[in-house]
One Martini backbone bead per residue (centre of mass of N, CA, C, O) as a GRO file, in nm:
protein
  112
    1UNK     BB    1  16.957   8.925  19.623
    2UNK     BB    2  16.819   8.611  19.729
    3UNK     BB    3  16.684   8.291  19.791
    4UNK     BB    4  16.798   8.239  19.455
    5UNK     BB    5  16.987   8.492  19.396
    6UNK     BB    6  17.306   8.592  19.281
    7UNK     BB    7  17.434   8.939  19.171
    8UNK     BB    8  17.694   9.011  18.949
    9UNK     BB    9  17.972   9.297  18.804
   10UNK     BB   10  18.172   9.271  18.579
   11UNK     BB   11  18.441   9.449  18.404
   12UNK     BB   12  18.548   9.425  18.027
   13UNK     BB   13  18.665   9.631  17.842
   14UNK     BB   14  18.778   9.687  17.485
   15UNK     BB   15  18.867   9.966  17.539
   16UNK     BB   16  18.911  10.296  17.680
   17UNK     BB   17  18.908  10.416  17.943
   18UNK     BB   18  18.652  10.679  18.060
   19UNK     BB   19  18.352  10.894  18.097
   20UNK     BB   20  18.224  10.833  17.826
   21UNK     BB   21  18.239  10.505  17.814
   22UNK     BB   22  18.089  10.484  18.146
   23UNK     BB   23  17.799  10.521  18.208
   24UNK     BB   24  17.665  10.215  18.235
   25UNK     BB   25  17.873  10.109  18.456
   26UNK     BB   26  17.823  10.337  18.683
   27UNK     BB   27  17.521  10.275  18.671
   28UNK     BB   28  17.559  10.028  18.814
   29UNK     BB   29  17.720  10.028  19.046
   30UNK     BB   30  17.586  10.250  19.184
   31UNK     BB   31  17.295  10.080  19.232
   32UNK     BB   32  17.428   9.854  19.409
   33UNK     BB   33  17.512  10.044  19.647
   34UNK     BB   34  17.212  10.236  19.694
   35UNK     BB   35  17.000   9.997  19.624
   36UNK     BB   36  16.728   9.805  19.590
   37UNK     BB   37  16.657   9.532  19.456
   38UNK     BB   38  16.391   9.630  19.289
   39UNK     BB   39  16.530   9.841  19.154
   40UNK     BB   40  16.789   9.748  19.033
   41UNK     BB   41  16.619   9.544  18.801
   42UNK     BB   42  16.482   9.793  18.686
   43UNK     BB   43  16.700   9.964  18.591
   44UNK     BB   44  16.864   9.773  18.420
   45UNK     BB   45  16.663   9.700  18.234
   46UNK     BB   46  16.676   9.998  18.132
   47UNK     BB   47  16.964   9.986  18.081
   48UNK     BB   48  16.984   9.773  17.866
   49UNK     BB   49  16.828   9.967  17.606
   50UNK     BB   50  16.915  10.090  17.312
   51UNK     BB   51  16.825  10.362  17.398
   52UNK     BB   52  16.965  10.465  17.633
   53UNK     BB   53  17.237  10.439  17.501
   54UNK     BB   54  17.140  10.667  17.318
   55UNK     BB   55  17.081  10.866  17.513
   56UNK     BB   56  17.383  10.886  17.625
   57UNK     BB   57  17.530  10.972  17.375
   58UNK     BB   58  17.403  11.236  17.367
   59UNK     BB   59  17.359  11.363  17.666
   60UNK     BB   60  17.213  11.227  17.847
   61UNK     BB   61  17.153  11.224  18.189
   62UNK     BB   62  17.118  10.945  18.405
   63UNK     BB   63  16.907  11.050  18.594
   64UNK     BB   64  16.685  11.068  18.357
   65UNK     BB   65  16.649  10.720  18.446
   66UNK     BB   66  16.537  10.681  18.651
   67UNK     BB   67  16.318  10.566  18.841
   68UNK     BB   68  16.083  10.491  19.081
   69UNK     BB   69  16.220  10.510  19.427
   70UNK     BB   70  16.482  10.625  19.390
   71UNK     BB   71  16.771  10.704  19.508
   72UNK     BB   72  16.892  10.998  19.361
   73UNK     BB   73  17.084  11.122  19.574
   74UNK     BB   74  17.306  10.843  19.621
   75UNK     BB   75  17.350  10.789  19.315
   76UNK     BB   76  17.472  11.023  19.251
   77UNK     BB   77  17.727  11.034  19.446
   78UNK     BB   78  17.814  10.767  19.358
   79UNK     BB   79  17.837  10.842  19.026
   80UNK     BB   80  18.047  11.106  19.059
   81UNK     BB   81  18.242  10.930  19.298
   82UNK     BB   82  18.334  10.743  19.018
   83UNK     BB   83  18.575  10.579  18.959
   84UNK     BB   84  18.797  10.471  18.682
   85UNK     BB   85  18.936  10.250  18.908
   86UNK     BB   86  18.716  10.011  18.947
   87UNK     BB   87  18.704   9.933  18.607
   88UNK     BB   88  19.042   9.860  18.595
   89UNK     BB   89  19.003   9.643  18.823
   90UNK     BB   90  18.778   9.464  18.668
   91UNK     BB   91  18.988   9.428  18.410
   92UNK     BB   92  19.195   9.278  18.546
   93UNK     BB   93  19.066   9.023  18.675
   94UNK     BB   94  18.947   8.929  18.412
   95UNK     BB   95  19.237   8.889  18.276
   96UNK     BB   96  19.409   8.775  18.470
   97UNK     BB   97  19.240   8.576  18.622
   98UNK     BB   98  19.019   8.470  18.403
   99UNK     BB   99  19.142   8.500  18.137
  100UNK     BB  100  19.017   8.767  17.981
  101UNK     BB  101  18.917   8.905  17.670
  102UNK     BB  102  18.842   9.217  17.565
  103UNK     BB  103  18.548   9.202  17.673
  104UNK     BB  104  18.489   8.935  17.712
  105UNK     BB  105  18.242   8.681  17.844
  106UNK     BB  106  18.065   8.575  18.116
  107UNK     BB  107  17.964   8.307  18.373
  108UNK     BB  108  17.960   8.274  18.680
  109UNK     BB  109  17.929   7.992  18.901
  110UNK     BB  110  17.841   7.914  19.294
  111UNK     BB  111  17.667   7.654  19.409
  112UNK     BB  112  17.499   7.519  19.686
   0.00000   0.00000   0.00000
């Protein structure tokens, strides 16, 4: 959030919800909850990046990708004791409520 943008992130997995194929999902929620405005965009850049996807896919721990300045202490306790139900709970919202089908992304919008 800023004075001029605040963003939120729904995941809304295509696949069978896992431990190995949310690490990206769960690094983002991750670094919202435990991070300082600035590094969480600087981290998300990072996390973006078709690099990272195949760093992690390889078996690169997560942690291993922090920036600096993260805390990486409670990034991590929130990243290892993040369930993945609360990945199941964001795509049945996107499913149930926003009639959103897997996978598919959206933008929502609420301007002042």
């Amino acid at each position: 959030t800023s004075s001029h943008t605040r963003v939120g992130i729904l995941n809304n997995p295509s696949s069978k919800i896992k431990e190995d194929n949310t690490a990206i999902a769960r690094g983002i929620l991750a670094a919202f909850l435990t991070q300082n405005n600035s590094n969480i965009k600087s981290f998300l850049s990072k996390l973006c990046k078709e690099e990272a996807a195949k760093s992690l896919a390889a078996g690169t721990k997560i942690i291993k990708l922090l920036i600096p300045g993260m805390d990486g202490d409670a990034f991590e306790k929130k990243y290892n004791t993040l369930g993945l139900d609360l990945i199941k709970t964001h795509q049945m919202f996107c499913q149930e409520v926003l009639k959103l089908l897997p996978g598919q992304m959206a933008v929502i919008s609420n301007g002042r």
